[in-house]
C-alpha positions in Angstrom: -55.6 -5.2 301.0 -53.6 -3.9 298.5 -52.8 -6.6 297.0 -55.9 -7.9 296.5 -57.1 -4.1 294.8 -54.1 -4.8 292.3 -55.5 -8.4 291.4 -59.0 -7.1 291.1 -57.9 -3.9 288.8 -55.9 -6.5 286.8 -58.7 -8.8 286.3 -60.8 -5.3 285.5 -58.2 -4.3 282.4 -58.1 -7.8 281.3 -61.8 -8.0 280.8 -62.3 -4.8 279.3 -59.1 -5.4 277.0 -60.9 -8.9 275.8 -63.7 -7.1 275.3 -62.5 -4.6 273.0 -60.6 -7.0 271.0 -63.7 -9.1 270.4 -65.1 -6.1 268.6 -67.5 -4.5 271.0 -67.2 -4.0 274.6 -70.6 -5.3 275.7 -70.7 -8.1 273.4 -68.3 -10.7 271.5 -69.5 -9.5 268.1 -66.9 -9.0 265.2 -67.1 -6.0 263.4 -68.1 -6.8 259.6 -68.6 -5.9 256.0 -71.6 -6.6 254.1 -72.6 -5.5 250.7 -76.3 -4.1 251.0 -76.5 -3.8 247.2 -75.0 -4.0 243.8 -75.6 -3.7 240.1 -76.7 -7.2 238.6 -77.7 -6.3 235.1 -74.2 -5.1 233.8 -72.7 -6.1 230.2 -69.6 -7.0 230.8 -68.3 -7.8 227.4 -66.0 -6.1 225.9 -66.9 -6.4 222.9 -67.5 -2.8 222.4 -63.8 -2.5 222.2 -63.5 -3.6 218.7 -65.1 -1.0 217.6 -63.3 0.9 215.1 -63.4 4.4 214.9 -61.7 7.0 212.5 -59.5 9.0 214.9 -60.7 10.3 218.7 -62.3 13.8 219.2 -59.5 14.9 221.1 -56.9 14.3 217.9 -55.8 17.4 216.0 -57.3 15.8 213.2 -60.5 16.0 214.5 -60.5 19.8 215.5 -59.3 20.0 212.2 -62.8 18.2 210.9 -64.8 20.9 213.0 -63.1 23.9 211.9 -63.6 22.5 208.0 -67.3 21.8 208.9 -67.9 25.0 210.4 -66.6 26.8 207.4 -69.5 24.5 205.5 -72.1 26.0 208.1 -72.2 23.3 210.5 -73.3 24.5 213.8 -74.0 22.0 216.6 -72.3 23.5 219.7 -75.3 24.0 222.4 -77.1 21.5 220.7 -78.8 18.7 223.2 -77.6 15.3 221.8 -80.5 14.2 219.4 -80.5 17.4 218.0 -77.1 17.3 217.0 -78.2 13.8 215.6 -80.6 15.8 213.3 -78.6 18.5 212.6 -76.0 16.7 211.3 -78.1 13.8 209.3 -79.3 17.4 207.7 -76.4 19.1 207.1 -74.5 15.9 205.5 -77.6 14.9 203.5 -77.2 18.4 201.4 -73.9 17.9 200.7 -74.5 16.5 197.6 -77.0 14.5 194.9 -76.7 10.6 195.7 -75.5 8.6 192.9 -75.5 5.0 192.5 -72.2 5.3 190.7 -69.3 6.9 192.1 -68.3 5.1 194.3 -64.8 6.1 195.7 -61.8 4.9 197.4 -61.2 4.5 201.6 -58.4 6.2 201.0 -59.9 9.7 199.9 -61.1 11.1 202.8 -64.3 12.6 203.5 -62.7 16.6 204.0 -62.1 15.5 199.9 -65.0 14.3 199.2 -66.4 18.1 200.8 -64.4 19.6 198.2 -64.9 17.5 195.2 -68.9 18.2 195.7 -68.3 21.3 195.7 -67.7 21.4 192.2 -70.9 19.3 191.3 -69.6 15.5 192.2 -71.8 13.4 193.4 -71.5 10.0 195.6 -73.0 7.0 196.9 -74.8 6.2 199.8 -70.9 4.8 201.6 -69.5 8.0 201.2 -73.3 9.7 203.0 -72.1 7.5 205.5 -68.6 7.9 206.4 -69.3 11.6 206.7 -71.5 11.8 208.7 -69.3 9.3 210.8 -66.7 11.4 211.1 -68.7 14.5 211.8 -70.2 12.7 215.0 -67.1 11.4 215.8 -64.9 14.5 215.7 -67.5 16.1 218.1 -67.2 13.4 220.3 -70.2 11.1 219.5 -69.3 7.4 219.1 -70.9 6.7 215.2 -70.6 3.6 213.3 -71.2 2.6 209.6 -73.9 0.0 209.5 -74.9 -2.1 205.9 -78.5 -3.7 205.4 -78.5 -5.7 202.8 -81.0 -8.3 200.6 -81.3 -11.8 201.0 -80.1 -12.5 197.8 -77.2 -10.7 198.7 -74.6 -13.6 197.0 -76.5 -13.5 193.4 -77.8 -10.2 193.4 -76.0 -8.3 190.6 -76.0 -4.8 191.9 -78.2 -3.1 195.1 -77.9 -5.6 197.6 -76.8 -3.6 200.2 -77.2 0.0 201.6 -75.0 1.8 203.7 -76.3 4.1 206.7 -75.0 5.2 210.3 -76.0 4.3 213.6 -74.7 6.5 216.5 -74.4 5.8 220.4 -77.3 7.4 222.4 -76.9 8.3 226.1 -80.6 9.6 226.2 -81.7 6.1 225.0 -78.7 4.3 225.8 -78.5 2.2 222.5 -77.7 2.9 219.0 -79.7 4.7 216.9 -80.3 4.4 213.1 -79.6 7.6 210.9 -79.8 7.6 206.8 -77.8 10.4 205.6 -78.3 9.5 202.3 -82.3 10.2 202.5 -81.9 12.2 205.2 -84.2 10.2 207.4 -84.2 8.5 210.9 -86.9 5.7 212.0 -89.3 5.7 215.2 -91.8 3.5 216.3 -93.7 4.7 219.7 -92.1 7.4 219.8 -88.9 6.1 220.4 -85.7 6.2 217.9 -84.9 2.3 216.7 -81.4 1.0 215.8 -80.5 -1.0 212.6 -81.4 -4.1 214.2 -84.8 -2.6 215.3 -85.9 -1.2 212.2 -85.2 -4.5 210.2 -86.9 -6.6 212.5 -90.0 -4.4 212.6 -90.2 -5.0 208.8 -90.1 -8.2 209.2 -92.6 -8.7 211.5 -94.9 -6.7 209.0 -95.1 -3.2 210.4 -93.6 -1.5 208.2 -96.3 1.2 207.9 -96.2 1.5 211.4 -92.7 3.0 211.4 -92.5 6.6 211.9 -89.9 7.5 209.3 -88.5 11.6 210.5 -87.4 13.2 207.5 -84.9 16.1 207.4 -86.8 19.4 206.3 -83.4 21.0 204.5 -83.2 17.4 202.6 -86.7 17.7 201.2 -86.4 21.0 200.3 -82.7 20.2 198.8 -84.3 17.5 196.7 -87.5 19.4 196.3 -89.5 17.4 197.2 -92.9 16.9 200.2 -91.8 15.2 203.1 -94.6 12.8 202.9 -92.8 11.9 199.0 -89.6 11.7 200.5 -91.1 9.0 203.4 -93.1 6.7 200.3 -90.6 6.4 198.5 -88.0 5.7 201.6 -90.2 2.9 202.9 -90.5 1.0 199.6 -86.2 1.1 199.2 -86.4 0.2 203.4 -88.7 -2.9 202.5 -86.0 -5.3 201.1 -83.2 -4.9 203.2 -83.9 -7.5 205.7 -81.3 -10.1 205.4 -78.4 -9.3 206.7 -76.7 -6.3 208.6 -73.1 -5.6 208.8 -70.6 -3.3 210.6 -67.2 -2.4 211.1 -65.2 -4.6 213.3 -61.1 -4.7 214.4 -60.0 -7.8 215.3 -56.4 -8.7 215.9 -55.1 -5.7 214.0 -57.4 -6.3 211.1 -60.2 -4.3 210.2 -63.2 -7.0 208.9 -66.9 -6.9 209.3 -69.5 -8.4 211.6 -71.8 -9.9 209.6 -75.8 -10.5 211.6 -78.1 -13.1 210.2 -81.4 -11.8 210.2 -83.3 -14.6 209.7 -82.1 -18.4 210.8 -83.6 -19.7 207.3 -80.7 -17.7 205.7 -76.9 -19.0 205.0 -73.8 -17.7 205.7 -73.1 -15.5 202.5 -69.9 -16.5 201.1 -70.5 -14.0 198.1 -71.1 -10.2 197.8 -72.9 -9.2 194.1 -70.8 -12.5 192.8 -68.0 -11.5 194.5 -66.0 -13.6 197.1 -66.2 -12.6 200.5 -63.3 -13.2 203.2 -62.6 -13.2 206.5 -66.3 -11.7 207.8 -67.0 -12.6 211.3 -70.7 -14.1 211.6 -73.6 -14.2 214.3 -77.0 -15.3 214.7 -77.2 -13.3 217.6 -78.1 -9.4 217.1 -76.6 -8.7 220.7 -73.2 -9.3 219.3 -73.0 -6.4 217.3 -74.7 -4.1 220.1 -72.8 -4.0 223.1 -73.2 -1.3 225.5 -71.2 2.0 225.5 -72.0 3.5 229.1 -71.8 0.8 230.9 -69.3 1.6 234.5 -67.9 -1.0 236.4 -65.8 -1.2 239.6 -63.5 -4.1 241.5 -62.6 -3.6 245.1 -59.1 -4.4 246.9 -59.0 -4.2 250.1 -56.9 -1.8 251.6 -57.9 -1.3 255.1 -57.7 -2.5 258.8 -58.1 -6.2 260.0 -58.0 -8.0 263.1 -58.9 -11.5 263.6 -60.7 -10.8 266.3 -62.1 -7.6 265.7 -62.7 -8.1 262.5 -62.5 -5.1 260.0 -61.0 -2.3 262.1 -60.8 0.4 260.0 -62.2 -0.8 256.1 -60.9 0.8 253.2 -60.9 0.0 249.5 -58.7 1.0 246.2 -61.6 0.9 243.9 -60.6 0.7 240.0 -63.0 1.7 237.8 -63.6 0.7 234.2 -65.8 1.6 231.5 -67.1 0.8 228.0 -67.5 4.5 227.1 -65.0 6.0 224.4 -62.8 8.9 224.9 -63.0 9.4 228.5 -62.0 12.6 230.0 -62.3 11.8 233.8 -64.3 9.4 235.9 -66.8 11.0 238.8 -67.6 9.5 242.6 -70.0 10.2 245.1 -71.1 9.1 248.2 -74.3 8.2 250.1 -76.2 10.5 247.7 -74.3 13.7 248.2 -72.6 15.7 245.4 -70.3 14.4 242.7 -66.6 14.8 242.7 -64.4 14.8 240.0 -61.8 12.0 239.7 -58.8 12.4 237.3 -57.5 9.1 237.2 -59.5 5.2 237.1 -58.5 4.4 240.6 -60.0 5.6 243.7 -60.0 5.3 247.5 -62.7 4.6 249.1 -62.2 4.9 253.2 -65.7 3.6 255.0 -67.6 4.7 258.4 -69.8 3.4 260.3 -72.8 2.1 258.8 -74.4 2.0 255.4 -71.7 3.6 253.1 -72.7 3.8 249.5 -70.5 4.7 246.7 -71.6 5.8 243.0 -68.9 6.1 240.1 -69.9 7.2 236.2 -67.9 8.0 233.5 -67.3 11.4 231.2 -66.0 11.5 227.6 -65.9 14.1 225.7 -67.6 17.6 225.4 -69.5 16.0 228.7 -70.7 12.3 227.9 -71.6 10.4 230.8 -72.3 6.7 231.2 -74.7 5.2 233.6 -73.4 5.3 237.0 -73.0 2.1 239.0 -73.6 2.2 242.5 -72.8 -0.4 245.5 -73.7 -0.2 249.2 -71.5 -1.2 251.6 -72.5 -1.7 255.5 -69.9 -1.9 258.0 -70.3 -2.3 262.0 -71.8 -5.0 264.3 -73.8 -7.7 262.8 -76.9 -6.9 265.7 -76.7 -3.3 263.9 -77.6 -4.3 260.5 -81.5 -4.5 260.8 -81.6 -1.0 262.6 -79.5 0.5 260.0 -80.8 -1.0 256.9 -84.6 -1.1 257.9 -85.1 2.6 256.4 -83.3 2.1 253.1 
């Protein structure tokens, strides 16, 4: 008797034990990962990354711009992003009378340029444009210098091209176009346009139907109406609608990125009759407008595995990466609860049962977040998935 109870208890613990290992006790099913849902749409190229800027907002250099600007009566802290957009296209627009003329060196820098106009010099529409570059930049705002120019722009003697800005939006998340020089900024719908944008609408003809924003304090510094100010601006706008141009590193250098607005048009080898060198060129306008919030993550496994259970206990090192500049931290949450502050771009990422989902954005300076990516993860029993997914 007994020893038939102590074949029958073994052959108990042996069933319960193959059980277990196959993942389930009642069934033969392997415990298993499945992703529920991921970001599709992301820009991946880097391109962003040879973007040149003039120093980061977290330099000494650039605290040093703010305190200078501040003593010139620049105020943007607790401004919302667009208005600091305006405030500054204002404030750098009344900095001095544009001249066609005086045209300076890279090498004197724009704090200089503050004090030289202070004592009655004026400049050209470049040097409107590198300051307010670095005014956006040393308060954290990714700016840009961007050139429109004619289509003549090889023969054209003098005024082929004008310099402006275009700065990275998070509240539309794309660049925007801002003229310091006329202290205006173009919208169609409602909606600010880039560089790209703005040319094209010309070119299909709707140039009348572009809201062009003027700065108030410009007007008034020029005294002149707004609606004067906004003639005249769209008639100098008209021409500019062969080519655009901006800053780009590559390889240590610093060159341009030359767009081709229309496919009639050549490759300009020539600037006013000048040679030009080592431009890159595109036909395609995306080229020169990568994303700056985009957030992406890549998983390594770092959990549990059985190769009959399947994925015992699933974990993840999740390392993050980002196109935005000047990040401070990165941020996580899961399955919609609060956000959590993450120093470094790695992260661990330990699952339960069931639909996990994990969110991760970026934050650059004075606050800047990117778009957040999120994935969702289910782990358990495949016969589990329906009942757990069917409400999501």
């Amino acid at each position: 008797m007994h020893l038939w109870r102590a074949i029958a208890l073994a052959f108990f613990l042996t069933a319960t034990s193959i059980a277990q290992v196959a993942g389930d006790h009642h069934t033969n099913e392997r415990l298993i990962l499945r992703v529920l849902s991921a970001p599709g749409d992301l820009d991946l190229d880097r391109r962003c990354m040879y973007y040149p800027y003039p120093f980061s907002p977290m330099d000494s250099i650039a605290a040093f711009y703010r305190a200078r600007c501040s003593a010139y009566s620049l105020r943007l802290d607790g401004l919302q992003e667009l208005e600091v957009f305006r405030a500054a296209l204002a404030w750098v627009g009344t900095r001095w009378k544009h001249s066609s003329d005086n045209t300076v060196a890279p090498s004197v820098t724009t704090l200089e340029l503050l004090e030289r106009a202070q004592h009655g010099e004026q400049f050209t529409c470049v040097e409107y444009a590198r300051l307010l570059v670095d005014v956006l930049v040393a308060y954290g705002y990714p700016a840009r210098i961007v050139g429109l120019s004619k289509e003549d722009i090889e023969t054209r003697p003098q005024g082929a091209r004008h310099v402006a800005v275009e700065a990275w939006s998070t509240t539309y998340h794309k660049w925007v176009f801002l003229d310091p020089q006329w202290g205006c900024y173009p919208c169609m719908n409602g909606t600010w346009l880039s560089a790209y944008e703005l040319v094209t609408a010309i070119m299909r003809g709707e140039v009348e139907q572009i809201e062009l924003i003027p700065a108030v304090e410009v007007c008034a510094y020029y005294r002149t109406s707004p609606d004067e100010l906004v003639e005249q601006y769209r008639s100098f706008l008209a021409p500019y609608t062969g080519y655009l141009d901006y800053p780009y590193v590559y390889d240590g250098t610093y060159t341009l990125l030359m767009y081709i607005c229309k496919d009639s048009l050549p490759l300009p080898l020539a600037f006013q009759g000048v040679p030009l060198s080592g431009l890159f060129y595109t036909r395609s306008w995306r080229k020169a407008y990568g994303a700056l919030d985009q957030t992406h993550v890549t998983f390594r496994y770092a959990g549990d595995y059985h190769p009959q259970r399947g994925f015992t206990q699933p974990a993840y090192t999740v390392d993050i990466a980002t196109t935005l500049p000047w990040v401070q931290h990165f941020e996580v949450r899961h399955d919609s609860g609060s956000w959590q502050l993450v120093p470094s771009a790695r992260y661990q990422w330990k699952l339960h049962r069931g639909v996990n989902t994990i969110e991760v954005r970026a934050v650059g300076y004075s606050g800047i977040r990117s778009r957040s990516t999120s994935v969702t993860v289910f782990w358990g029993l495949p016969r589990e998935i329906p009942k757990l997914t069917s409400t999501q």
